[in-house]
C-alpha positions, 0 to 999 in steps of 0.5 A: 844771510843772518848766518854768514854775517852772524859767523863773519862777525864771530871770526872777526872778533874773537879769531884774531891774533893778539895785536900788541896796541902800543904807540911808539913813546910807549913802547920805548918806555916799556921796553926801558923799563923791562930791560932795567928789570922793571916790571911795570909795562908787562900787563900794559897791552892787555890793557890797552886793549881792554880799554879798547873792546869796551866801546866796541862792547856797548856799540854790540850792546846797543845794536841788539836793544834796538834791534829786539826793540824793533821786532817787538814792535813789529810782532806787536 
């Protein structure tokens, strides 16, 4: 059971298409600036979804210290 769910979360997070996580009032002004030849909104999505990850990250960060924290008690 360890597996399938270890496998179901890998698929889920790092086999996904790139999602373009913008809101509309950003992506109007993106769009206005590039066509004016701009270049200020082109890194914007991947930071956007950067910011994103990160409490994803230390969400998965704090699982596993707890969940090794639970084991060691356990062996113990």
């Amino acid at each position: 059971m360890s597996n399938r769910r270890f496998f179901l979360s890998f698929f889920l997070f790092f086999y996904t298409n790139f999602m373009y996580a913008q809101c509309a009032m950003c992506k109007a002004a993106v769009e206005a600036n590039i066509k004016d030849g701009g270049s200020a909104g082109l890194g914007l999505n991947q930071g956007i979804l950067y910011l994103m990850a990160m409490p994803y990250f230390a969400m998965v960060l704090f699982g596993l210290f707890y969940y090794f924290q639970k084991q060691k008690k356990q062996t113990v």
